[in-house]
One Martini backbone bead per residue (centre of mass of N, CA, C, O) as a GRO file, in nm:
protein
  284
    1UNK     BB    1   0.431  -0.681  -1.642
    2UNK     BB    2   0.152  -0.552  -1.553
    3UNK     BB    3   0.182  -0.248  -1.554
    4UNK     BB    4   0.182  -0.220  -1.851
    5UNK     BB    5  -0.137  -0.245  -1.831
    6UNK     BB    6  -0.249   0.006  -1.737
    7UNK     BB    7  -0.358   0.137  -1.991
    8UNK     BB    8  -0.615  -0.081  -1.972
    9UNK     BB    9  -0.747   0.067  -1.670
   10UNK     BB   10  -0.970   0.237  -1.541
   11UNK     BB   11  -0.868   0.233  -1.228
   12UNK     BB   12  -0.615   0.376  -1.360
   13UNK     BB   13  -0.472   0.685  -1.373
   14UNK     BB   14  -0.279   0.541  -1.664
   15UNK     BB   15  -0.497   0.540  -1.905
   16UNK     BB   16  -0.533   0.611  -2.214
   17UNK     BB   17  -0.785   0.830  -2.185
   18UNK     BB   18  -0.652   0.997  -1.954
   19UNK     BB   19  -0.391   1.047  -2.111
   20UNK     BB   20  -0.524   1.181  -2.370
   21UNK     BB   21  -0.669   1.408  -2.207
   22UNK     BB   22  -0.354   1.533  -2.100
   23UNK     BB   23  -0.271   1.589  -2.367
   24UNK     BB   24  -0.490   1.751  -2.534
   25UNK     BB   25  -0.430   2.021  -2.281
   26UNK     BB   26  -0.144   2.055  -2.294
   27UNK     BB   27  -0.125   2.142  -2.629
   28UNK     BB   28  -0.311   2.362  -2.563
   29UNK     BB   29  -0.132   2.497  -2.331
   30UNK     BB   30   0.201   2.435  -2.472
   31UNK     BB   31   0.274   2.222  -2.679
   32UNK     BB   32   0.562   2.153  -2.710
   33UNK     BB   33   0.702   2.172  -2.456
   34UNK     BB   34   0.576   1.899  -2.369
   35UNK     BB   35   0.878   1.735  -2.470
   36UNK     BB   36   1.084   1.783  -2.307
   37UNK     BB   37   1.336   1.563  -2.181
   38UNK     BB   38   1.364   1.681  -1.869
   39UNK     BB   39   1.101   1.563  -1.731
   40UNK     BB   40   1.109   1.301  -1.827
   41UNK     BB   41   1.453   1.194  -1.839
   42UNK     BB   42   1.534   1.117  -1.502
   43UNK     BB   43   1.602   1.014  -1.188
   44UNK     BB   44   1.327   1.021  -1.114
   45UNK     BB   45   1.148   0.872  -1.297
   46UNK     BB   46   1.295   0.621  -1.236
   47UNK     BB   47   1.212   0.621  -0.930
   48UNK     BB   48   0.888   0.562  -1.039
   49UNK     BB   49   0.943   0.263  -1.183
   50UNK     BB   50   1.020   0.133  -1.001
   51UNK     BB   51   0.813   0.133  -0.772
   52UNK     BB   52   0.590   0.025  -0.922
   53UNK     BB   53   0.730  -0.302  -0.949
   54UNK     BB   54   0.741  -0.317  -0.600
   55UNK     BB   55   0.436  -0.300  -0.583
   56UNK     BB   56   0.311  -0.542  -0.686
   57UNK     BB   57   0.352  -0.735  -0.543
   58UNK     BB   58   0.198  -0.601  -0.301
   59UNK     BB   59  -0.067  -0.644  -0.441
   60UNK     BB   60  -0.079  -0.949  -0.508
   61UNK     BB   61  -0.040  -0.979  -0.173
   62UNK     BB   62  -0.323  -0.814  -0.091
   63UNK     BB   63  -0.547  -0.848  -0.278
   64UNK     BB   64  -0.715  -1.111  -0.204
   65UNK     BB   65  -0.737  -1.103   0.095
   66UNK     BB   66  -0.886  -0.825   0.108
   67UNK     BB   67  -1.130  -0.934  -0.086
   68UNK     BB   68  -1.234  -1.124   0.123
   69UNK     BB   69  -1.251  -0.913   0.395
   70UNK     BB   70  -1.477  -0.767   0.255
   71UNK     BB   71  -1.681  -0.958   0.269
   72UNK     BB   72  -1.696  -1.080   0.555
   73UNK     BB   73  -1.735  -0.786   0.684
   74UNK     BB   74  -1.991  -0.728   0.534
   75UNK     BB   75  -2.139  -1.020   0.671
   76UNK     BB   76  -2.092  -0.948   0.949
   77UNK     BB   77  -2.219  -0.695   1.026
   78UNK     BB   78  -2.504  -0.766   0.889
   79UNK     BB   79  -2.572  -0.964   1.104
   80UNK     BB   80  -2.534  -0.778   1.364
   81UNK     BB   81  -2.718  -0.535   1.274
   82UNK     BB   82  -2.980  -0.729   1.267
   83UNK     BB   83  -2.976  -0.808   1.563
   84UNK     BB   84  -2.940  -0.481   1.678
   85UNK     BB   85  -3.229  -0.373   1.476
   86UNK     BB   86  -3.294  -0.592   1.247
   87UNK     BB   87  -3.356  -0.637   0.880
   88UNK     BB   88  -3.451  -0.369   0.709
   89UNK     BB   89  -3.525  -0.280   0.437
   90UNK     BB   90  -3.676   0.036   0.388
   91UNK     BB   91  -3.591   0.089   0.124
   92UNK     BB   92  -3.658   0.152  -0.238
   93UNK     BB   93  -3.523   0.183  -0.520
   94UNK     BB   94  -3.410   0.228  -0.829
   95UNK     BB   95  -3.138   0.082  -0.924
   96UNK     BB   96  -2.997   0.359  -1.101
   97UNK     BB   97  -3.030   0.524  -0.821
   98UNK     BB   98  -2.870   0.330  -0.625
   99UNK     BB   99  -2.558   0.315  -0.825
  100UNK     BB  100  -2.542   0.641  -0.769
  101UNK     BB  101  -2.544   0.684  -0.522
  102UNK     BB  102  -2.322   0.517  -0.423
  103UNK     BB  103  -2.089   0.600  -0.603
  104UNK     BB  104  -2.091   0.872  -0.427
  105UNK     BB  105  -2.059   0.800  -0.160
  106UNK     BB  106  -1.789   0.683  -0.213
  107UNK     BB  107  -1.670   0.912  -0.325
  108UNK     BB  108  -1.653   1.105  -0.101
  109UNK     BB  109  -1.552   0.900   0.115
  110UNK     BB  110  -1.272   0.879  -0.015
  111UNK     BB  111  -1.199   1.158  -0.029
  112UNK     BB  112  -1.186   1.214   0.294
  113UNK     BB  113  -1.025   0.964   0.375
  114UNK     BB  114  -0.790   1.079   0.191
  115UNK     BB  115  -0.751   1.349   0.376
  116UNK     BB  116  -0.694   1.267   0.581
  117UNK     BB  117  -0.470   1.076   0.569
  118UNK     BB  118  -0.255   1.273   0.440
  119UNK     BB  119  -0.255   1.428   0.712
  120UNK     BB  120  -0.110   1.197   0.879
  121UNK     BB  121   0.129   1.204   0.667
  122UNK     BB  122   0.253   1.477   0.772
  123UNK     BB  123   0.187   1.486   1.081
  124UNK     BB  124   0.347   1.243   1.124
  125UNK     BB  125   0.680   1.113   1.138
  126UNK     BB  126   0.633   0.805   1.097
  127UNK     BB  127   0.527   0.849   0.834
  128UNK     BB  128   0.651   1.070   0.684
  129UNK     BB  129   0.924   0.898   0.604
  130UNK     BB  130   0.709   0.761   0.353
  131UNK     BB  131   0.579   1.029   0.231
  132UNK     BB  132   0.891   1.083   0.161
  133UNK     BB  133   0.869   0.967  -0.125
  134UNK     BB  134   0.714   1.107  -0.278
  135UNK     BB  135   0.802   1.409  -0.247
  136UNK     BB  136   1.121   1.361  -0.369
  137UNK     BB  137   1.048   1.430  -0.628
  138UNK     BB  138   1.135   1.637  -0.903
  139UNK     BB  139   1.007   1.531  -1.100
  140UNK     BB  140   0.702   1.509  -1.285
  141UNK     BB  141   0.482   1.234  -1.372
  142UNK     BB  142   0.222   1.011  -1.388
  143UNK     BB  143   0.416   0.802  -1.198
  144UNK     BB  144   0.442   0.935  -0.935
  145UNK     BB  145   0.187   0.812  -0.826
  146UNK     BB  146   0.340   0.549  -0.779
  147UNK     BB  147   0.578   0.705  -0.569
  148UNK     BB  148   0.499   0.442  -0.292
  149UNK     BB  149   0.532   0.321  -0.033
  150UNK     BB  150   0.461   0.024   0.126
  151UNK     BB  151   0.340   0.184   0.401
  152UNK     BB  152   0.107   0.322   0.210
  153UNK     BB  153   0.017   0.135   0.034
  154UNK     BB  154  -0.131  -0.009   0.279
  155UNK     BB  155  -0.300   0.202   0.442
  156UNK     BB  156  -0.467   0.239   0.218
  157UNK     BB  157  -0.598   0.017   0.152
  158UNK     BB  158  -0.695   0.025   0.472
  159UNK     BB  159  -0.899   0.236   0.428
  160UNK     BB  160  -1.046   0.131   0.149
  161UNK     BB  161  -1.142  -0.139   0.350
  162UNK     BB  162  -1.333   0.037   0.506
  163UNK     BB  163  -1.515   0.219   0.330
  164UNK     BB  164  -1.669  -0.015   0.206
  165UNK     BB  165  -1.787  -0.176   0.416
  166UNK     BB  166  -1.936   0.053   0.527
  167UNK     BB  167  -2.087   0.147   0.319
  168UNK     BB  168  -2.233  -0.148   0.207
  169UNK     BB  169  -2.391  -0.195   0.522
  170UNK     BB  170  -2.547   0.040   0.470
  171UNK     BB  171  -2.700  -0.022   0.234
  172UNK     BB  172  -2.766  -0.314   0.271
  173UNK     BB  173  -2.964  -0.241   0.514
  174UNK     BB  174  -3.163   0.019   0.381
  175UNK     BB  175  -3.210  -0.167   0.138
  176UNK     BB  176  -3.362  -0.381  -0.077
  177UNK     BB  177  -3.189  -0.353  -0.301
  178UNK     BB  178  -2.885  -0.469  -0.427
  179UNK     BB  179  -2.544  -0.420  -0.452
  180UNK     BB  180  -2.295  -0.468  -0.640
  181UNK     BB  181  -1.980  -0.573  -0.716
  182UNK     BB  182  -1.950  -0.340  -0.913
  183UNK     BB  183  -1.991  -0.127  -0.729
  184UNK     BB  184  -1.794  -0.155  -0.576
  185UNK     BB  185  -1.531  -0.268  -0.816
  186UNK     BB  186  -1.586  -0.046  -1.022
  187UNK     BB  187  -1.606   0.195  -1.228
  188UNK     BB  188  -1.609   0.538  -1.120
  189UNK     BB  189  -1.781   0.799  -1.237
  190UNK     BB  190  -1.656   1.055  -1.121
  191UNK     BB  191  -1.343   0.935  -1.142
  192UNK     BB  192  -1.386   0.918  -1.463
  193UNK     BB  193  -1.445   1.225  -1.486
  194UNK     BB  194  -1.174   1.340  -1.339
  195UNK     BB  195  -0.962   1.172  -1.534
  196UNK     BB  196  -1.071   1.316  -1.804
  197UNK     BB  197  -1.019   1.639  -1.681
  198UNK     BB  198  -0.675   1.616  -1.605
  199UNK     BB  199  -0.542   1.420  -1.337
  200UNK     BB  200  -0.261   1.375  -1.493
  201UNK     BB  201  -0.150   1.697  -1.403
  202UNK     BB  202  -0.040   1.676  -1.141
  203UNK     BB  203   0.181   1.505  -1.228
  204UNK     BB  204   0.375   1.751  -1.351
  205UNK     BB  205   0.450   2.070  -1.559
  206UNK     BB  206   0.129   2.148  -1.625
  207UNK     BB  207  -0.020   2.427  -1.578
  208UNK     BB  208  -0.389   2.372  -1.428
  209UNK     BB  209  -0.639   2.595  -1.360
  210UNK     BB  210  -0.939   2.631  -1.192
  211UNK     BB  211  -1.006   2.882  -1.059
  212UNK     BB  212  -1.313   2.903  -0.890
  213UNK     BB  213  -1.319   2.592  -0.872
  214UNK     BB  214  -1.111   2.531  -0.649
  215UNK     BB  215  -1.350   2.565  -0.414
  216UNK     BB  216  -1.410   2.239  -0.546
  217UNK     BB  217  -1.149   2.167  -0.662
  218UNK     BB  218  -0.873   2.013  -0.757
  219UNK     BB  219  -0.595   2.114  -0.909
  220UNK     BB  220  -0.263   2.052  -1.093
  221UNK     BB  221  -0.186   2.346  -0.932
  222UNK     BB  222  -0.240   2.246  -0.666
  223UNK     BB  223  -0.097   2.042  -0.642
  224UNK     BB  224   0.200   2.129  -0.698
  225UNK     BB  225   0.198   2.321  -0.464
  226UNK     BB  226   0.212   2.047  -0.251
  227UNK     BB  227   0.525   1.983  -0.439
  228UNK     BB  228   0.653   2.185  -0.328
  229UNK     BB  229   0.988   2.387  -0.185
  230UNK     BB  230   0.815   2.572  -0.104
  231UNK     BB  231   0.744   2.644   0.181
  232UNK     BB  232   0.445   2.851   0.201
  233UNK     BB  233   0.337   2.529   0.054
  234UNK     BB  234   0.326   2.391   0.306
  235UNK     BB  235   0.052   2.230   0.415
  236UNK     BB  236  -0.134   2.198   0.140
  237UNK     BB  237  -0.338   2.057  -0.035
  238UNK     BB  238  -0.475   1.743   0.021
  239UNK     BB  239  -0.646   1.728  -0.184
  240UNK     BB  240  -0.795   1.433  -0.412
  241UNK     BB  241  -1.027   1.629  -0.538
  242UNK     BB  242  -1.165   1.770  -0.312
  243UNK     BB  243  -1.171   2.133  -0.181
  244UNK     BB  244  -1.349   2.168   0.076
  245UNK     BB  245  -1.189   2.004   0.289
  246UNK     BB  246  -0.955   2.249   0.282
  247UNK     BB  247  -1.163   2.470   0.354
  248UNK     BB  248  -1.225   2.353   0.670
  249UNK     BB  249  -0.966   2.321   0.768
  250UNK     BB  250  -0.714   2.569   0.624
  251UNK     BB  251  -0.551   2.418   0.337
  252UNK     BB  252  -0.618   2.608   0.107
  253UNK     BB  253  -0.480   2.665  -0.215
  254UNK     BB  254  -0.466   2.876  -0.474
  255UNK     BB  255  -0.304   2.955  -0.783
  256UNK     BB  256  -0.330   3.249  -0.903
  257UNK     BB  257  -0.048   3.354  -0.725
  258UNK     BB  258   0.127   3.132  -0.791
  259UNK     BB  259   0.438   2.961  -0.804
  260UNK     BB  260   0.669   2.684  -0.968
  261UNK     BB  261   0.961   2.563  -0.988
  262UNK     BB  262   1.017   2.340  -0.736
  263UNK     BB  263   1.040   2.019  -0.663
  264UNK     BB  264   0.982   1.912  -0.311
  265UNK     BB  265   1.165   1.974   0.034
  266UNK     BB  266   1.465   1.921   0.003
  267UNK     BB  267   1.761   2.000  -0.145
  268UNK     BB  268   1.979   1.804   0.061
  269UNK     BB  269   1.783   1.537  -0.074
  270UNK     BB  270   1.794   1.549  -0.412
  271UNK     BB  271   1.973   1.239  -0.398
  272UNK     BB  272   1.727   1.056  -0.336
  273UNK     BB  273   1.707   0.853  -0.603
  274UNK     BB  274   1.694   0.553  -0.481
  275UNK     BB  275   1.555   0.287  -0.347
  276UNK     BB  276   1.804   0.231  -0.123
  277UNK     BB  277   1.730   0.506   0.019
  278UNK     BB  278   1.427   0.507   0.059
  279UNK     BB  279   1.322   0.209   0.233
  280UNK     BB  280   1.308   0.350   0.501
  281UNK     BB  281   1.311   0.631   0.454
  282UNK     BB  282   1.279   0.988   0.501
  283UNK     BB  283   1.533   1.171   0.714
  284UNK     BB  284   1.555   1.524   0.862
   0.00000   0.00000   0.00000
């Protein structure tokens, strides 16, 4: 039942608040539209929903042994990083100061990190017949997100343990004061500005451009053209915040001139809706 609760954490991105601000934007910009039947219900959807569950499972077993050996290697690492530069700790900034900067760092650092990983997830066979799980949903709605395979949902995991780490032993060898549990593991200020600032209409069917704004954060209608099966729209926008990776890699596209009409990657896989049909993954 633990999913159900999702809407009571703010670190994940089903958030009451965050839902509330992305119904607050539909209405404003679609109206009655976005309670259509057929958006919520349908066999996409479902297994959306059967996904979550199947996952849970997943984060229980990997949850704690995760966050102890996130422990154990940011101790061992500041220890081996000691033995062969010194003991380090040569600046001092005030606490709040300290903790703004770690959250924008870690914050970029993941957002970078999961550019490359979903990279590697379209462009390697063997990975994508994983995320072509994610990709294969029909209609969109905020549980989408959740719409993922175990080795992928794996692989992230061990992306986000690995950025953690690596950046908590830079912190905590070059500052005096240090970061604490909560900057590590506590919800990031800036994902949690971008999560109420309609985060939750990319895997949806409301169509919302930043305009000029698209060459610097990735817009709920850039996500959708991700998701989109026309052809054009293939291997565009990976980015999941900023979209600067995309405009470096030279994978941006802008909302401004496109439209999605049908999401998937191919029509003749589109009744791959069973939990049992993805999970070995998809293969065509």
């Amino acid at each position: 039942m633990q999913p159900l609760f999702f809407i009571l954490d703010p670190n994940k991105r089903v958030y009451w608040l965050y839902l509330l601000s992305a119904l607050i934007l539909s209405i404003w910009l679609y109206g009655a539209l976005i309670f259509k039947k057929q958006h919520w219900i349908n066999s996409s959807s479902f297994v959306d929903l059967v996904w979550i569950f199947v996952n849970q499972g997943g984060t229980k077993l990997l949850l704690v042994p995760m966050l102890a050996m996130q422990i154990s290697c940011i101790l061992w690492l500041n220890q081996i990083i000691k033995q062969l530069f010194g003991e380090g700790h040569w600046f001092y900034v005030n606490d709040s100061y300290l903790s703004l900067g770690f959250a924008f760092a870690l914050f970029v650092s993941h957002d970078f990190s999961k550019y490359l990983l979903h990279l590697a997830l379209h462009k390697m066979p063997f990975l994508w017949r994983f995320h072509a799980v994610h990709h294969s949903a029909t209609s969109m709605t905020p549980l989408t997100l959740y719409r993922i395979h175990p080795v992928e949902f794996t692989i992230n995991a061990l992306r986000g343990l690995i950025v953690n780490v690596l950046l908590s032993v830079f912190f905590i060898y070059l500052f005096k004061n240090k970061i604490t549990v909560f900057d590590l593991l506590g919800v990031n200020l800036f994902v949690f500005l971008f999560d109420v600032a309609g985060s939750n209409l990319r895997h949806s069917h409301i169509w919302l451009g930043f305009g000029k704004w698209e060459r610097f954060f990735i817009s709920p209608a850039q996500h959708q053209i991700h998701h989109s099966a026309k052809i054009k729209h293939f291997n565009q926008n990976f980015g999941s915040t900023l979209a600067i990776w995309d405009a470096l890699f030279n994978s941006l596209l802008l909302s401004k001139n496109e439209q999605v009409k049908v999401f998937g990657f191919d029509q003749k896989l589109k009744n791959r809706q069973t939990l049992k049909q993805q999970w070995s993954g998809i293969v065509y």
